[in-house]
N, C-alpha and C positions, 0 to 999 in steps of 0.2 A: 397117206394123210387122211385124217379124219374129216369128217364133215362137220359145215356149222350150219344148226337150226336156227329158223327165227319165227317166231309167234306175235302174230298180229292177234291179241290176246281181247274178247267180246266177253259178255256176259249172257249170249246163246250162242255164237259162234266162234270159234277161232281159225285165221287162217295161218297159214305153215307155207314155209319155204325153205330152201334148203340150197347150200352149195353145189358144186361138182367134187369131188377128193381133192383138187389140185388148191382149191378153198378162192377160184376164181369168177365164178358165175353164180349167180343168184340164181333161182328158178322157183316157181309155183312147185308147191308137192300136193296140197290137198287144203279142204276145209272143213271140219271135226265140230261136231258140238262140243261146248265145252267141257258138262259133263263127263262126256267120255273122254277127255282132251290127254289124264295122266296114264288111263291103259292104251291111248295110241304112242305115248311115245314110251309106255317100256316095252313094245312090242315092237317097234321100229329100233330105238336103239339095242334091242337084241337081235336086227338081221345088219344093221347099218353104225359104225364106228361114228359118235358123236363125240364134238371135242367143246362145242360149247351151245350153251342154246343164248340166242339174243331173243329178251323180250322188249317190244314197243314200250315205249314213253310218253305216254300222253300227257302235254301240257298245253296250258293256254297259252293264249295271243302275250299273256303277263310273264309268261315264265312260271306261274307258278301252276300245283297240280292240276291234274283234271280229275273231273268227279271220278272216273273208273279208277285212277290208280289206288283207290284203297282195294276191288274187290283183284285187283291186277297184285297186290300185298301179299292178300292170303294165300292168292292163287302161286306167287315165289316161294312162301314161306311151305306150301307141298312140294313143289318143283326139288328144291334143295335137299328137301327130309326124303324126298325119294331117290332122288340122281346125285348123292353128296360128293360122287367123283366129278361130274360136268358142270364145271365154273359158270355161273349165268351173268350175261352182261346187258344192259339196257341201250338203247339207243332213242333218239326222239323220233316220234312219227308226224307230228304234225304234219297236215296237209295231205298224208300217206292216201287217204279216202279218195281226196278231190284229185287229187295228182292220178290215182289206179283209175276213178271213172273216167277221165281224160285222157290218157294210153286209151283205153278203151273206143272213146270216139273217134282217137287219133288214127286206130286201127282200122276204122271201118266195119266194127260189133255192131251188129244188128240190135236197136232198141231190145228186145225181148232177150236176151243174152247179159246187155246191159244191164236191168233190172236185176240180176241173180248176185244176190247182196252174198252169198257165198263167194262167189269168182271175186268182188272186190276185195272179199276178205283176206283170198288167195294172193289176188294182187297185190295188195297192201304190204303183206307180211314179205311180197317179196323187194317192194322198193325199202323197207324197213333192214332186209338183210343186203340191199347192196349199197345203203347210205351206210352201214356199218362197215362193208367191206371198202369201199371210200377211203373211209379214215388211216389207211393203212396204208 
């Protein structure tokens, strides 16, 4: 089985998570700028079978957008024109931030660990792909 990505998708950061093959366990894979965010994954999906990428959904408290989902738009609208085999699915993230800082303290993470706005990112993307793998 292939793996599913998911992208906790920033405007300098992005973080990435990733399945096990069995497509049961979420896990932290890394945190990328985002710049570089589309040559890490056609370099990854040429060592690793991807079957679909989930990206975060940010919305308000209303339901309705959040300011990022426009630049989160463009950033599909490359995703698709480059990967037009790997179907992308959205999920919501709300809360995804407060919820990773919180594992975090729940863990016993030393304040200075805490602070590295990358590992939440890493975080994030991963409770983002197991409220996706949830729904199933």
């Amino acid at each position: 089985m292939a793996r599913i990505l998911a992208l906790d998708f920033g405007k300098v950061r992005t973080g990435i998570a990733v399945t096990d093959e069995l497509q049961l366990i979420a896990s932290g894979l890394t945190t990328v700028e985002t710049k570089g965010l589309l040559t890490f994954l056609a370099e990854y999906t040429q060592k690793e079978s991807v079957e679909r990428f989930v990206v975060g959904l940010p919305k308000q408290m209303d339901n309705t957008a959040s300011e990022s989902e426009e630049l989160i738009q463009g950033f599909l609208n490359k995703l698709k024109t480059k990967f037009p085999s790997i179907p992308v699915e959205r999920q919501d993230e709300r809360f995804t931030s407060k919820m990773a800082v919180q594992s975090m303290l729940d863990s016993g993470m030393k304040k200075k660990k805490r602070r590295d706005k990358a590992l939440v990112d890493e975080i994030s993307a991963t409770l983002i792909l197991q409220a996706y793998l949830n729904r199933f």
